[in-house]
C-alpha distance (Angstrom), angle and dihedral (degrees) to the residues before:
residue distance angle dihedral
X1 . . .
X2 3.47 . .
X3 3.86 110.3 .
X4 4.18 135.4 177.9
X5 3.55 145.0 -117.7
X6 3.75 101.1 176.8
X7 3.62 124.5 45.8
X8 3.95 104.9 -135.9
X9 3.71 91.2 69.2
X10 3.86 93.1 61.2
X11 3.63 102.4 86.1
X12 4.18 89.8 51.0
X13 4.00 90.6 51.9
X14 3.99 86.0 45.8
X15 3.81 85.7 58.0
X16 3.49 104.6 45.0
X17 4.00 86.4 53.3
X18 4.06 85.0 56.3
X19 3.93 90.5 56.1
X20 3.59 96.6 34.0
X21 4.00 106.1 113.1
X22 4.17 115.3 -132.0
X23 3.55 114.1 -102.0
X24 4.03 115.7 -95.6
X25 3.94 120.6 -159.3
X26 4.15 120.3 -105.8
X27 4.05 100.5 -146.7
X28 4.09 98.3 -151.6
X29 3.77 127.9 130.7
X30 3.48 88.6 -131.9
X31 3.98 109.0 40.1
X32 3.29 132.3 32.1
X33 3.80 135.0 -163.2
X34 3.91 123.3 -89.5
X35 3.68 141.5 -172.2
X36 3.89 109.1 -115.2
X37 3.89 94.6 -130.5
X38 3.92 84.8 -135.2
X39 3.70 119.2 45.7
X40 3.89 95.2 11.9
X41 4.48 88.7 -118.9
X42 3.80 119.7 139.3
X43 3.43 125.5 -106.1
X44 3.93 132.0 -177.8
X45 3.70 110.3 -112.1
X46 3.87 134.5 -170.4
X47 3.97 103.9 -153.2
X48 3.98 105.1 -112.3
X49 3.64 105.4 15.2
X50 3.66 93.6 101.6
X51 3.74 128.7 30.2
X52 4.28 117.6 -152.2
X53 3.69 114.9 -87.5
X54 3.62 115.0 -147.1
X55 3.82 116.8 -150.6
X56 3.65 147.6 -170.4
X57 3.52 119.5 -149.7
X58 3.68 119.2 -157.2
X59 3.60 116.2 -164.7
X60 3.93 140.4 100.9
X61 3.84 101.7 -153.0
X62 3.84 115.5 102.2
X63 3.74 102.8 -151.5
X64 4.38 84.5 44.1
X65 3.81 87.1 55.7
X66 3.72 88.3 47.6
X67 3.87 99.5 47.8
X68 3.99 85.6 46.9
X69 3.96 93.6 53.1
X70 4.01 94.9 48.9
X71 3.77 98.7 43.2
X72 3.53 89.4 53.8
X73 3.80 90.2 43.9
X74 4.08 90.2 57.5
X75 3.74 92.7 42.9
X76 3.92 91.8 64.4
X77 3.54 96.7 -122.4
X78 3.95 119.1 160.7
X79 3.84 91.4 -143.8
X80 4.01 130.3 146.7
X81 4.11 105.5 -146.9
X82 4.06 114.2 -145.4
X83 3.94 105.7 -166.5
X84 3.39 122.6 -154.6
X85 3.43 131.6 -176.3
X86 3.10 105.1 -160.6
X87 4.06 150.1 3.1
X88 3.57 96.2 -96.7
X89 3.84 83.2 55.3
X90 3.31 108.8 38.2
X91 3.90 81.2 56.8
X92 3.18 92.5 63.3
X93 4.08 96.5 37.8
X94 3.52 102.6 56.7
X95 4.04 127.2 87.2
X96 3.75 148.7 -179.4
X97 3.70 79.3 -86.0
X98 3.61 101.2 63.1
X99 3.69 115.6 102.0
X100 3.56 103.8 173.1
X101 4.12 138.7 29.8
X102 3.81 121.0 -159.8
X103 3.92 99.2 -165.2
X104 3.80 121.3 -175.7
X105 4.10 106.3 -145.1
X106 3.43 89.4 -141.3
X107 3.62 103.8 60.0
X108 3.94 119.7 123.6
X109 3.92 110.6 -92.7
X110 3.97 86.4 25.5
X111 3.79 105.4 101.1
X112 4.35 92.7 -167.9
X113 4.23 100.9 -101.5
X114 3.85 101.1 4.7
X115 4.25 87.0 51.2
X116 4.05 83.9 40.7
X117 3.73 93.2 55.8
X118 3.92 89.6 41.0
X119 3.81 86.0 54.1
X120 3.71 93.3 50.7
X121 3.82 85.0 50.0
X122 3.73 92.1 68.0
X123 3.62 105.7 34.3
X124 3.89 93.0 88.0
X125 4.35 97.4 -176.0
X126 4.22 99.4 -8.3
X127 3.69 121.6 111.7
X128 3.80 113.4 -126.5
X129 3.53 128.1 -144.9
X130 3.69 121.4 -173.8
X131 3.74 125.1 -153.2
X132 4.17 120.6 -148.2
X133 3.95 137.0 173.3
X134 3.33 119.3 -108.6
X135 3.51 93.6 -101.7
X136 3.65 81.4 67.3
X137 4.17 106.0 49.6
X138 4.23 86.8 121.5
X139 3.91 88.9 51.8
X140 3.74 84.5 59.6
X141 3.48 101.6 54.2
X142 3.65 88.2 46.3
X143 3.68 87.7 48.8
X144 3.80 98.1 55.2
X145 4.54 85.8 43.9
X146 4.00 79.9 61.3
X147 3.81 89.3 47.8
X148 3.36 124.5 -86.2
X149 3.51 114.2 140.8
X150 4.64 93.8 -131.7
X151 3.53 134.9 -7.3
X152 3.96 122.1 -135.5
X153 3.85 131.5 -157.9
X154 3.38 113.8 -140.5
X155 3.62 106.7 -145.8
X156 3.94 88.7 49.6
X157 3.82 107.5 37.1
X158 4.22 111.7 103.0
X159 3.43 131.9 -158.0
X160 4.30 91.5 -97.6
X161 4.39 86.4 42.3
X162 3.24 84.4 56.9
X163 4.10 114.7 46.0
X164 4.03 71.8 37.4
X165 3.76 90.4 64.4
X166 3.27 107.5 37.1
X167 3.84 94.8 43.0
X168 4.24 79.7 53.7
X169 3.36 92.6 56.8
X170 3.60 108.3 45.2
X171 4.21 78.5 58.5
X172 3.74 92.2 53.9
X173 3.64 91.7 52.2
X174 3.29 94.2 45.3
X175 3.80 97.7 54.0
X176 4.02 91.0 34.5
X177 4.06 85.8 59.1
X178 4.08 94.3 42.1
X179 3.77 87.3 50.4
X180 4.10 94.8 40.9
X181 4.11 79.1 54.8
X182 3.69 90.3 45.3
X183 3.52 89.5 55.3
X184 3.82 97.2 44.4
X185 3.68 87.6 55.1
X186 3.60 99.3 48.2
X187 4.24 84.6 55.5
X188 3.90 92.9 41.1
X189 3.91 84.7 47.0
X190 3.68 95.1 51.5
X191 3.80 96.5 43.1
X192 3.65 85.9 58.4
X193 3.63 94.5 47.9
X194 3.75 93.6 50.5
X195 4.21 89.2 49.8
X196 3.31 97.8 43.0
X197 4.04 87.3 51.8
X198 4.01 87.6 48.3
X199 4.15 84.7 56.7
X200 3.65 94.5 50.3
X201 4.00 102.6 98.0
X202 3.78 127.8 -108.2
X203 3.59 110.1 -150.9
X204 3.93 129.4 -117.4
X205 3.77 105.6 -138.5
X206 3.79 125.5 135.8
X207 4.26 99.8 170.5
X208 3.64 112.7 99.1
X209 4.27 91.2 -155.5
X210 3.63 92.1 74.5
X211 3.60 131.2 77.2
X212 4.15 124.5 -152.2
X213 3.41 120.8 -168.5
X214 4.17 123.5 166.1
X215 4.06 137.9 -169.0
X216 3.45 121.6 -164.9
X217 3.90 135.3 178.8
X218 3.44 133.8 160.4
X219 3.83 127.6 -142.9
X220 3.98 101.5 -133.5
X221 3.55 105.1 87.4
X222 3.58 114.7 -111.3
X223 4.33 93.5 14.2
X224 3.58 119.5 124.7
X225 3.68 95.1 -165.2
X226 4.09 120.6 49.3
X227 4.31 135.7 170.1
X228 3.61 86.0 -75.1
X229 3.76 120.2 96.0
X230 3.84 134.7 159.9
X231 4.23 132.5 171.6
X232 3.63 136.4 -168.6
X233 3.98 118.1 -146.6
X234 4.07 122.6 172.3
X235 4.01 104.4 -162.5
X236 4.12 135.6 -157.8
X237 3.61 111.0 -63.7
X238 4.13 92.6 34.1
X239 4.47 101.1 -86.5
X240 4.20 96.9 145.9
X241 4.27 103.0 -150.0
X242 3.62 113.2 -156.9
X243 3.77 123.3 -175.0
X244 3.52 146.8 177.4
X245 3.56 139.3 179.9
X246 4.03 146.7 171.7
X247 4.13 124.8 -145.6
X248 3.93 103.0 -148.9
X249 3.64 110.8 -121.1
X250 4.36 125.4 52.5
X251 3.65 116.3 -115.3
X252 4.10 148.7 70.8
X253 3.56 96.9 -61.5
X254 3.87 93.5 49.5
X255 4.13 92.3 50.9
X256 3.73 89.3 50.4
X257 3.72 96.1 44.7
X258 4.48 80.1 51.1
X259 3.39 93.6 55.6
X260 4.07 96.9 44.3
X261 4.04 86.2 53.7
X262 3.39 94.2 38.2
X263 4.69 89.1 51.2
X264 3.60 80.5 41.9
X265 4.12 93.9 59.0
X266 3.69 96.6 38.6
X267 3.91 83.9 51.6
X268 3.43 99.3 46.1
X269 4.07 95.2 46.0
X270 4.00 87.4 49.0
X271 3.49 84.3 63.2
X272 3.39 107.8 51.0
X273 4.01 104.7 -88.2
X274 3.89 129.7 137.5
X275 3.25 153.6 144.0
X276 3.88 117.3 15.2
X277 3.47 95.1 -19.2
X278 3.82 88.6 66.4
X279 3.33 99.5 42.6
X280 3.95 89.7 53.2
X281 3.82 84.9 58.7
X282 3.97 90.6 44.3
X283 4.28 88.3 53.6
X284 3.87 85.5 48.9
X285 3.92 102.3 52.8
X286 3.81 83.8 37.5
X287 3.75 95.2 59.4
X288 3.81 88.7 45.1
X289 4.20 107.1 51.1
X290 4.55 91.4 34.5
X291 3.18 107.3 108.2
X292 3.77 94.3 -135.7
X293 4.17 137.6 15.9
X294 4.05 83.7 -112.5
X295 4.11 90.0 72.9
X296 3.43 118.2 96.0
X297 3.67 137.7 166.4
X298 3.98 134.8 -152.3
X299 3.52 112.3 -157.5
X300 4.31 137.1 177.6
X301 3.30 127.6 -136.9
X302 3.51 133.5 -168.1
X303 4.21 135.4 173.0
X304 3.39 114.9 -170.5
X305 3.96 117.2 -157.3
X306 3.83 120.1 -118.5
X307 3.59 93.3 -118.6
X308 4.41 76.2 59.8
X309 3.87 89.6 -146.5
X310 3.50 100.8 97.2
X311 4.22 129.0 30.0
X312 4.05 136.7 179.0
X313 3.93 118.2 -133.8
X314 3.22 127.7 -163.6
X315 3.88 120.2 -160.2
X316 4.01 128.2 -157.9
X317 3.78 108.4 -174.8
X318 4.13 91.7 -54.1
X319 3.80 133.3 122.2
X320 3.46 112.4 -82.0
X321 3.88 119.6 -110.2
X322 3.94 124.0 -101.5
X323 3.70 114.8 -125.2
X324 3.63 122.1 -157.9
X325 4.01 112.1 -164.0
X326 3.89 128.5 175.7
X327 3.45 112.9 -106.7
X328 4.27 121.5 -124.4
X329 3.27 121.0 -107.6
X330 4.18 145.7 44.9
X331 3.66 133.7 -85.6
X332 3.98 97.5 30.0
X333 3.68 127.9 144.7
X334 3.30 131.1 -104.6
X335 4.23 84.3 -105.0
X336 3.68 93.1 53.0
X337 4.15 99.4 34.5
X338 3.52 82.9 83.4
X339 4.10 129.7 38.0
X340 4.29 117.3 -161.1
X341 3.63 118.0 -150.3
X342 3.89 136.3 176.9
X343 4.40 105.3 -122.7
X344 3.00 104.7 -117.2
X345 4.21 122.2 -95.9
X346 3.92 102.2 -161.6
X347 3.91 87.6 103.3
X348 4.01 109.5 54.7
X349 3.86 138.3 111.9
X350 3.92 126.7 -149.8
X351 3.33 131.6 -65.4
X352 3.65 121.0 -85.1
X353 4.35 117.2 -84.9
X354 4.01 96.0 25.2
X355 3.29 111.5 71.6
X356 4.10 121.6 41.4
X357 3.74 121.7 -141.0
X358 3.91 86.8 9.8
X359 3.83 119.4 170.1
X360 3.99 127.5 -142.9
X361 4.07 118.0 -155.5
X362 3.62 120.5 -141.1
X363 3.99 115.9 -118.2
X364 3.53 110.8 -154.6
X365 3.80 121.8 -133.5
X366 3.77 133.0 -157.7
X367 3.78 100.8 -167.8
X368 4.10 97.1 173.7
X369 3.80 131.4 -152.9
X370 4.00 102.8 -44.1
X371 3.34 126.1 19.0
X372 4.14 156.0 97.1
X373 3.66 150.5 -107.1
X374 3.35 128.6 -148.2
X375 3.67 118.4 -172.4
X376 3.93 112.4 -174.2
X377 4.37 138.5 177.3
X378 3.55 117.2 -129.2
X379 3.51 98.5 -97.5
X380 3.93 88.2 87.1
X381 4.09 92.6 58.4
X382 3.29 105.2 30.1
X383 4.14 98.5 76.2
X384 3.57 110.6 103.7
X385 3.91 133.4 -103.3
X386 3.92 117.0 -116.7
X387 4.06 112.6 -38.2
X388 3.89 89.2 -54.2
X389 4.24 124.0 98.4
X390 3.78 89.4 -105.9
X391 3.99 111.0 122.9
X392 3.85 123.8 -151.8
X393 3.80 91.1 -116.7
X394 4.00 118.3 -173.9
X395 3.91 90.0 -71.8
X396 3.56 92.2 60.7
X397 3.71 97.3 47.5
X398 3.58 87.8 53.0
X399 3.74 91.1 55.9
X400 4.09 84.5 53.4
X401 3.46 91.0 53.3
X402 3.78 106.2 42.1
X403 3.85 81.8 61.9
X404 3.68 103.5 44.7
X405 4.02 82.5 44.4
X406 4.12 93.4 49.9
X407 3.85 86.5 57.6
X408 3.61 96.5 55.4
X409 3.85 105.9 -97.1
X410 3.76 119.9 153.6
X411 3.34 138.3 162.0
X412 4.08 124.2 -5.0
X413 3.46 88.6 -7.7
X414 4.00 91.5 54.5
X415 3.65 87.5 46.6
X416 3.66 100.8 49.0
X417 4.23 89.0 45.8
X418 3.68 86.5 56.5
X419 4.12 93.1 48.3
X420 4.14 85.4 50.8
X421 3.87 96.8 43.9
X422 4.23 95.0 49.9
X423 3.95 83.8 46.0
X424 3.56 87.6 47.0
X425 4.00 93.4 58.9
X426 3.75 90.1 36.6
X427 3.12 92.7 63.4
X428 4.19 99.2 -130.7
X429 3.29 134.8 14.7
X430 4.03 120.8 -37.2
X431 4.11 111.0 -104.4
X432 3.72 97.6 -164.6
X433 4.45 117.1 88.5
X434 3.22 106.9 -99.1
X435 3.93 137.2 -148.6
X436 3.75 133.0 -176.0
X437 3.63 125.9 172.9
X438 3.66 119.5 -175.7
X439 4.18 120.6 -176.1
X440 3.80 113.3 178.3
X441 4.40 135.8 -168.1
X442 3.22 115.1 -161.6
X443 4.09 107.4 -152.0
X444 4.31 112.1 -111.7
X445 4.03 83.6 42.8
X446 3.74 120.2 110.9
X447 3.47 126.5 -152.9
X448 3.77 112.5 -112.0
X449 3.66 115.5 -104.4
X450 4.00 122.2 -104.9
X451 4.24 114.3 -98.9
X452 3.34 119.1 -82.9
X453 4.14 110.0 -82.0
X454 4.21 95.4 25.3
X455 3.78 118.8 105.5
C-alpha cells in the first residue's frame, strides 16, 4: 500500500509499480514470502519479529519520493508510505496511526525551523525525522534541539541508515512519551497526596488532661484518603464531640462524600448543634451530595461533658465504642487496674440515607476519673478468625484489647498493637478503610477551664 496526499507524486508511485517485480514464494518452515507494501519485492520474513510501521512522507520532489520508497524496499522494512506534498496535506494525511514522519526541510509551505516546529505541532505520538543536504548538516542539529527525534543527510543516508533511523526513532518516542507519562503521574500522584493530607482532620482540643491519638488507612491501594472519616471538636463552655463515621462502598466518590459529612459535622457542632437534631441535618445533606439512594453511612457520636466524667452517645447503625475505665480499689494488677467493655447498643437508630424521619436515642455514659474511648469503623472487626468464616466481631476485639491493655499499652502504641494482632488472625493485611480514634483522661488531671467570657 503506498497511497498519496499530494498529487505531483502520482506519476513517480505509478512508475515504481511498472518496475516493481511480482512477488515469488520462499518455501522454508520458518519464513515465508511477503509483499514489501512499497515496491511490491520479496523479502524473507519470520512472523512477529517486526511489527508494520506506518509513515508519512513529507516531500514534493519526485525522484526524493522515489529514492525514499526503494531504500526502504531493500532494507526489508514492513512499512506503509503516506506522501504528502505539502503541510496543508500532510495535515490532513496523518493519523493516530502514524508512528513516524520523514519531513524534507525544504518542502513548499515548510519554512526550515518555523515549518519544523509546525510539523512537530501535528505529529501528536509519531517520531519525526527530518532529512537535509549537506549544505544543511547545522540545520539538522538545530532541527533535532527543536525536537526531532534524528536528522538525515541526504546524499549520505543508505537503505540500512535509514530503516536504522527511523526504527531508532519510533523507540525514542516511544520511551520519551512513557517517561513524559511517568512524570505526569508522579505530579498527579503527589497533588493527590498533598489534598488528600489537607482533608485528613486536625483536631480542636484545648484541655491538656486528655489524650487524642488517631489511625487511619484506606483500602484502595496507594489512597491516602478512604469512606472512613472521623473529627474531634472541643466547644465553648468545655463539651469535647468526637465522631466517626463510614460511607458504604471503597473508592473516590466515597472519600469525598466522608469528608463533605465529616466539614458538615465540624460545622454544624461549631455552631451550636447536637444530638439528634444534628444528626437530622447530617441524614439531610447526606441524601443530597450521594450519588445514589443505595449510599448510606453509619456514623458515632460522642459528647463528652466538661466535668469529662460523664458523656451522651448517639449511635446510627455503627460499632459501638470501647470504653476503658479504671477499676476501684488498691493493690490490683496491671490486668485488673483497668476493665474493657463494649458501650452498650440497645439504644440506636439507623444509619444515615435509609430511613427518612429516623430518630437516634441518647445512651448515657458514666466514664469516671481515668479512662478512654475508643471509637472504631468496621474495618477493624470485620477480618476473619483462623481460615474458618468466623469474624472477630466487637467481642473479640475486646478480648484483644483487654490483653494489650493488662500489659500496660496506651495510646498509639495500644492502637497500633491492636492493628497488628487483628492482622495477625486475619491472616494479612486488613482490606477494608479503617478508622480508630482513641481520646484518653488520665485521673488527678483537670479539665482546663473555658476562656474568659464563655459559659
Amino acid at each position: 500500500m503506498f497511497s498519496v496526499a499530494g498529487g505531483k507524486n502520482a506519476q513517480v508511485l505509478e512508475r515504481v509499480g511498472r518496475t516493481g517485480r511480482e512477488p515469488s514464494a520462499v518455501a522454508s518452515p520458518t519464513s515465508e514470502a511477503v509483499v514489501s507494501t512499497i515496491s511490491h519485492q520479496t523479502h524473507p520474513y519470520t512472523p512477529g519479529a517486526e511489527d508494520r510501521i506506518d509513515l508519512l512522507l513529507i516531500d514534493d520532489d519526485p525522484s526524493d519520493v522515489l529514492k525514499v520508497e526503494k531504500m526502504l524496499a531493500e532494507s526489508g522494512m514492513d512499512v506503509g508510505i503516506t506522501v504528502a506534498g505539502d503541510l496543508a496535506a500532510a495535515r490532513r494525511a496523518a493519523t493516530r496511526r502514524t508512528q513516524c514522519i520523514l519531513v524534507d526541510l525544504s518542502t513548499p509551505g515548510i519554512d526550515r525551523l518555523d515549518g519544523l516546529r509546525q510539523v512537530l505541532a501535528l505529529s501528536g505520538s509519531a517520531a519525526v525525522v527530518v532529512l537535509t543536504g549537506l549544505d544543511d548538516a547545522h540545520l539538522g542539529v538545530r532541527a533535532v534541539a527543536a525536537g526531532a527525534e534524528d536528522y538525515l543527510v541526504k546524499q549520505e543516508v543508505d537503505a540500512p541508515l535509514l530503516a536504522r533511523a527511523i526504527r531508532y526513532a519510533i523507540e525514542r518516542k516511544r520511551s520519551e512519551e512513557t517517561e513524559r507519562r511517568l512524570v505526569e503521574a508522579r505530579i498527579l500522584g503527589r497533588e493527590n497526596a498533598r489534598l488528600e493530607r489537607g482533608l485528613l482532620p486536625v483536631p480542636l482540643i484545648d484541655d491538656p488532661s486528655l489524650r487524642h491519638h488517631t489511625r487511619y488507612r484506606p483500602g484502595r491501594r496507594r489512597a491516602l484518603l478512604g469512606g472512613d472519616f472521623y473529627d474531634t471538636v472541643q466547644t465553648e463552655g468545655g463539651a469535647v464531640h468526637l465522631m466517626i463515621g463510614d460511607v458504604a462502598g471503597h473508592g473516590p466518590d466515597e472519600a469525598a462524600l466522608g469528608v463533605q459529612l465529616r466539614m458538615a459535622w465540624r460545622t454544624l457542632v461549631l455552631a451550636g448543634h447536637t444530638g439528634e437534631q444534628l444528626l437530622g441535618t447530617l441524614d439531610t445533606v447526606l441524601g443530597h451530595e450521594r450519588r445514589s439512594e443505595e449510599i448510606f453511612t453509619t456514623l458515632c457520636m460522642i459528647t463528652i461533658a466538661p466535668s469529662r466524667r460523664t458523656a451522651r452517645m448517639h449511635l446510627a447503625g455503627h460499632p459501638a465504642p470501647l470504653l476503658f475505665r479504671e477499676t476501684p480499689g488498691d493493690g490490683l494488677s496491671a490486668r485488673d487496674a483497668f476493665e474493657v467493655t463494649a458501650l452498650p447498643e440497645y439504644a440506636h437508630g439507623p444509619a444515615l440515607g435509609l430511613v427518612p424521619g429516623a430518630e437516634w436515642p441518647t445512651t448515657e455514659i458514666d466514664l469516671g476519673e481515668s479512662w478512654s474511648l475508643m471509637l472504631y469503623t468496621d474495618g477493624l472487626i470485620e477480618g476473619r478468625v483462623g481460615e474458618g468464616a468466623d469474624r472477630l466481631g466487637t467481642d473479640g476485639l475486646v478480648e484483644l484489647a483487654r490483653a494489650a491493655r493488662g500489659k500496660g499499652t496506651t495510646g498509639r502504641s495500644l492502637i497500633d498493637e491492636l492493628v497488628g494482632d487483628v492482622e495477625r488472625l486475619n491472616g494479612d493485611a486488613l482490606t477494608d478503610d479503617l478508622a480508630i480514634l482513641l481520646l484518653s483522661r488520665t485521673a488527678g488531671a483537670r479539665p482546663s477551664p473555658p476562656p474568659p467570657g464563655r459559659p
